[in-house]
Z-matrix of the N, CA and C atoms (Angstrom, degrees):
N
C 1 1.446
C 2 1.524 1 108.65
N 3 1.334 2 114.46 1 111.98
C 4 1.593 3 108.55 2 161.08
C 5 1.534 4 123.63 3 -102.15
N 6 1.428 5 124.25 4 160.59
C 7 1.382 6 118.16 5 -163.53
C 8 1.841 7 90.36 6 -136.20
N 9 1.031 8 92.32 7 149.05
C 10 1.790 9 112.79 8 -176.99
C 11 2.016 10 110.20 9 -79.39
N 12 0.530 11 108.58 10 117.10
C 13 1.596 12 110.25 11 179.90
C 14 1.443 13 111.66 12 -90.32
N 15 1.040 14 121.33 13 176.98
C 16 2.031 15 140.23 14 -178.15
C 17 1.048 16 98.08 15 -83.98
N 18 1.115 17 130.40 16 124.27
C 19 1.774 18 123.43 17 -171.07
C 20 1.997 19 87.56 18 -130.05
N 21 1.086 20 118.54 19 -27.66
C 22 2.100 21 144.55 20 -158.95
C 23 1.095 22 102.03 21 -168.30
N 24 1.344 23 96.87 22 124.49
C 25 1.266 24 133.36 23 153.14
C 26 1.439 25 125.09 24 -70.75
N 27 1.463 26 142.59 25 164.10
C 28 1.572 27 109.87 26 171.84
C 29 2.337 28 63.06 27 -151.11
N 30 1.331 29 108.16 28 121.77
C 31 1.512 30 126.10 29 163.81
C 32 1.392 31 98.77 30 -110.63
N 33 1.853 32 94.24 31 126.95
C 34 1.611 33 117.48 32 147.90
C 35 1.631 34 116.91 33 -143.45
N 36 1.645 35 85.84 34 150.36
C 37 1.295 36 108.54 35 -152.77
C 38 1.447 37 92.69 36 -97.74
N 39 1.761 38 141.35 37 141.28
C 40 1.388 39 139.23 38 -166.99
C 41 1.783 40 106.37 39 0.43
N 42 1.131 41 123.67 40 53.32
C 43 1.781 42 127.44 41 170.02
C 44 1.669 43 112.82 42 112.21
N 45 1.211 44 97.27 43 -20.82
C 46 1.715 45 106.55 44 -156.57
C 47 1.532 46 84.89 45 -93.86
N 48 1.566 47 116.48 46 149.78
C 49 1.399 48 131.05 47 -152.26
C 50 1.568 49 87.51 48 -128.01
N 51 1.256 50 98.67 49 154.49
C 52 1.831 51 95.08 50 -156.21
C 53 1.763 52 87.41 51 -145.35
N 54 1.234 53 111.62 52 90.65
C 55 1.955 54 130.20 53 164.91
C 56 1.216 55 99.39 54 -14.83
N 57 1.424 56 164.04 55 153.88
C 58 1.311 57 163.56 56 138.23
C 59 1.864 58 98.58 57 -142.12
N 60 1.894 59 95.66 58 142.23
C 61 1.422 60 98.68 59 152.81
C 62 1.567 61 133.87 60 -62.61
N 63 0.980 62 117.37 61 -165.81
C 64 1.333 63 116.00 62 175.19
C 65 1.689 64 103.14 63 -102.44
N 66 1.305 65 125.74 64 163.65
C 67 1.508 66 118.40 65 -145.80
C 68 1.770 67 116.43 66 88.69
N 69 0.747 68 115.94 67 10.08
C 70 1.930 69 116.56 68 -179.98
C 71 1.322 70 91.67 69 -73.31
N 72 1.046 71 110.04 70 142.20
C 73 1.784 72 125.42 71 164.02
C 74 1.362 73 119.33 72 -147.03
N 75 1.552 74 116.40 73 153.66
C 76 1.596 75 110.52 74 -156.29
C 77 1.865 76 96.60 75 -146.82
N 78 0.807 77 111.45 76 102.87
C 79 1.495 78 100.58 77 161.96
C 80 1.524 79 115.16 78 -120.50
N 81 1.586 80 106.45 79 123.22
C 82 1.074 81 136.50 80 -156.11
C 83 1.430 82 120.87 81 -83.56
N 84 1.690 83 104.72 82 23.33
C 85 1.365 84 127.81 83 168.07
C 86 2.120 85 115.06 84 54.73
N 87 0.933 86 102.20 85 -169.96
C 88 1.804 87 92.74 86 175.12
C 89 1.745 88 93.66 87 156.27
N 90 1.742 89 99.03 88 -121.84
C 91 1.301 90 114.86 89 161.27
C 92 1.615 91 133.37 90 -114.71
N 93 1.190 92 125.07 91 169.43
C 94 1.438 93 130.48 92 161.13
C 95 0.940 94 111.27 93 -92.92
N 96 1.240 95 147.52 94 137.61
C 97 1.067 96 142.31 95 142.92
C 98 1.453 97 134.67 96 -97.14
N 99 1.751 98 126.29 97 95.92
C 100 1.439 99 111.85 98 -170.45
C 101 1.276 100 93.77 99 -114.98
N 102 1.633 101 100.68 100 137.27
C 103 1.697 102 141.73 101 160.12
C 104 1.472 103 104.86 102 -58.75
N 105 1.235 104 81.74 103 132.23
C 106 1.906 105 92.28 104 166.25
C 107 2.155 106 96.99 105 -134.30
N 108 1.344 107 107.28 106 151.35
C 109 1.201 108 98.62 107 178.16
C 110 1.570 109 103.30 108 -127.93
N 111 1.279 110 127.31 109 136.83
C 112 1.553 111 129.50 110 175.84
C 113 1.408 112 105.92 111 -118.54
N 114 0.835 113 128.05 112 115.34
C 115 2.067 114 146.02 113 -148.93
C 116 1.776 115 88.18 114 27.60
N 117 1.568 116 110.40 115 -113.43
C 118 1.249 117 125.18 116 -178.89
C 119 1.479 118 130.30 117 -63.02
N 120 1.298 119 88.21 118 -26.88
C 121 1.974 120 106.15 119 -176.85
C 122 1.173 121 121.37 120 -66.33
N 123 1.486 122 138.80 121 132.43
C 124 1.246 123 129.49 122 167.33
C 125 1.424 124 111.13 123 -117.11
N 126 1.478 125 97.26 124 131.49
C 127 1.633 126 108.94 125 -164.61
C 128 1.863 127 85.26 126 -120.10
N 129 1.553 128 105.70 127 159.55
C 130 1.106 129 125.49 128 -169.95
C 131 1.766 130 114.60 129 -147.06
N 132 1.526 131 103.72 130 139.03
C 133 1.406 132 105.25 131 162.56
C 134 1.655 133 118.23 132 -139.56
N 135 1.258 134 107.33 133 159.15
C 136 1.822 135 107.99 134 -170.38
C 137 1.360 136 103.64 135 -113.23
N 138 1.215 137 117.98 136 157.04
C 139 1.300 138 131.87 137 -156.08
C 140 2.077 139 90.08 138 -155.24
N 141 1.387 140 98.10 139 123.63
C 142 1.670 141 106.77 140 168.71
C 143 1.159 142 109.86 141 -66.86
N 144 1.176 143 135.94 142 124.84
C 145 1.751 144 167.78 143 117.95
C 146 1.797 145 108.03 144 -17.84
N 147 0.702 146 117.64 145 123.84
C 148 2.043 147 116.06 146 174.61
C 149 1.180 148 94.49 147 -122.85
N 150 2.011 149 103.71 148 114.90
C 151 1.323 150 104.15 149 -168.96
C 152 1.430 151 106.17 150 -74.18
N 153 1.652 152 130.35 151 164.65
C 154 0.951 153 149.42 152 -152.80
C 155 1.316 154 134.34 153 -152.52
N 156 1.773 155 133.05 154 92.19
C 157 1.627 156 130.32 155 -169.55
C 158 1.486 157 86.67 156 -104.02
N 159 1.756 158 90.07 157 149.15
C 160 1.159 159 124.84 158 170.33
C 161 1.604 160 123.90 159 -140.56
N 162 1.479 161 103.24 160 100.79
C 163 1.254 162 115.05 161 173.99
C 164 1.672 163 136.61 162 -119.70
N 165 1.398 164 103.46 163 159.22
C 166 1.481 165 101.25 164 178.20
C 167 1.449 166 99.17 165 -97.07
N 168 1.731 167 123.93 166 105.67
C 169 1.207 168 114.82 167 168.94
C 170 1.449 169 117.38 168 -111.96
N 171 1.663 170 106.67 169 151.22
C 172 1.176 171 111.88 170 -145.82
C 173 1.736 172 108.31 171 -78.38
N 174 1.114 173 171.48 172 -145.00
C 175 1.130 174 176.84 173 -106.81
C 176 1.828 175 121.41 174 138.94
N 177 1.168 176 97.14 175 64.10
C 178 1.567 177 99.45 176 165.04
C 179 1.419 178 127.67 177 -91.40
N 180 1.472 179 103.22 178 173.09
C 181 1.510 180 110.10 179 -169.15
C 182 1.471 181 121.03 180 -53.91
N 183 1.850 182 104.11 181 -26.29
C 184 1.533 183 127.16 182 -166.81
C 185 1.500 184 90.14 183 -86.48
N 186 1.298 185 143.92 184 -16.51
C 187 1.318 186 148.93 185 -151.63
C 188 1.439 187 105.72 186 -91.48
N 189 1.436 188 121.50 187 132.50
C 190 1.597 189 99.82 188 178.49
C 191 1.840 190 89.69 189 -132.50
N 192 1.252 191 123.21 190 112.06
C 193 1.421 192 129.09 191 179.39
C 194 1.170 193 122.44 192 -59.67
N 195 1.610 194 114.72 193 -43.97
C 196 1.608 195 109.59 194 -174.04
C 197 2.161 196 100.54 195 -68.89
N 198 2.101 197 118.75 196 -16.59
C 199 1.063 198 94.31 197 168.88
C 200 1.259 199 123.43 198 -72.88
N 201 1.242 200 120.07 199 -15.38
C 202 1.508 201 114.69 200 -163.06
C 203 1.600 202 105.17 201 -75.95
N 204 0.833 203 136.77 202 -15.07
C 205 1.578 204 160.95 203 -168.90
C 206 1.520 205 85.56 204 -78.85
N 207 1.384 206 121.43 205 -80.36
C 208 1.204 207 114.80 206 -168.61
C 209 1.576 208 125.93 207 -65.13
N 210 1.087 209 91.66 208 15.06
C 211 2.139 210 92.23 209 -166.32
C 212 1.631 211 100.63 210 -80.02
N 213 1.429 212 112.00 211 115.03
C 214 1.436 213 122.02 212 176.93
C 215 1.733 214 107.07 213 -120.53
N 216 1.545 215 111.74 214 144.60
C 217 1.252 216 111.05 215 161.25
C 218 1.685 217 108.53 216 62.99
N 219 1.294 218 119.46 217 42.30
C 220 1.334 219 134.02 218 -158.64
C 221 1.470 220 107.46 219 -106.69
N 222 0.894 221 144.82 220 142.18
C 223 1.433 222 137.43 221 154.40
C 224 1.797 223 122.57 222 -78.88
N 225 0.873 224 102.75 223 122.77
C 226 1.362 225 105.61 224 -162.15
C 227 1.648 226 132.90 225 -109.19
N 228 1.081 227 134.29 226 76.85
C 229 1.503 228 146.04 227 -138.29
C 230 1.678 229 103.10 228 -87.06
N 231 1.670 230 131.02 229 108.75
C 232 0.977 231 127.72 230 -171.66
C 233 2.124 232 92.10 231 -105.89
N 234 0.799 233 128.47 232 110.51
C 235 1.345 234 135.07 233 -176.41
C 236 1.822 235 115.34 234 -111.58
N 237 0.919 236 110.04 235 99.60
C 238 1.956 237 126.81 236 -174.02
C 239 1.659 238 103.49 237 -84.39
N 240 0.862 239 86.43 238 139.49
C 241 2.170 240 94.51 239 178.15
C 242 0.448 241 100.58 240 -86.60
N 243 1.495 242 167.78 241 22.94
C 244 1.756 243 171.82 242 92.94
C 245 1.691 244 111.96 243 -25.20
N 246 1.770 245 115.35 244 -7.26
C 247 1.409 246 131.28 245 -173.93
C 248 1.654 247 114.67 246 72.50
N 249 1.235 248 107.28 247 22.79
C 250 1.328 249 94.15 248 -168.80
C 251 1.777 250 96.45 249 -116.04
C-alpha cells in the first residue's frame, strides 16, 4: 500500500488564495498533554494548544502586506494536494 503525502500547500484567507513556498506547516492545535509520575503512577494534565500555520508567502503585485497584518477573525483554509 502506498499513500500520497503534502508535497503544497495551497492557503486562503476568507476566499483569497495566498502564493506560499513549499515548507507550509499547520498544526491544528488541541491539547498538551504533560505526565507527571508519583513512584509507579502516572498522573496527567492538559493544557490548550492554539492551532498555528506557518508560511513562506510569496509577495505579489495582488498581495498587500501591511493587509495581511491586519487579518483578524478570518477563516482560514489550509488545503494539501494529497486531498486532505
Amino acid at each position: 500500500m502506498s499513500g500520497r503525502i503534502t508535497g503544497i500547500a495551497t492557503i486562503r484567507v476568507d476566499g483569497q488564495e495566498f502564493p506560499s513556498e513549499r515548507g507550509a506547516t499547520l498544526n491544528p492545535g488541541g491539547v498538551n498533554r504533560n505526565v507527571k509520575m508519583a513512584g509507579r503512577r502516572p498522573y496527567y494534565n492538559e493544557e490548550p494548544v492554539a492551532p498555528t500555520l506557518q508560511a513562506t508567502v510569496l509577495h505579489t503585485e495582488e498581495l498587500d502586506l501591511i493587509e495581511i497584518n491586519r487579518i483578524r477573525n478570518a477563516t482560514v483554509l489550509f488545503e494539501c494536494d494529497n486531498g486532505q
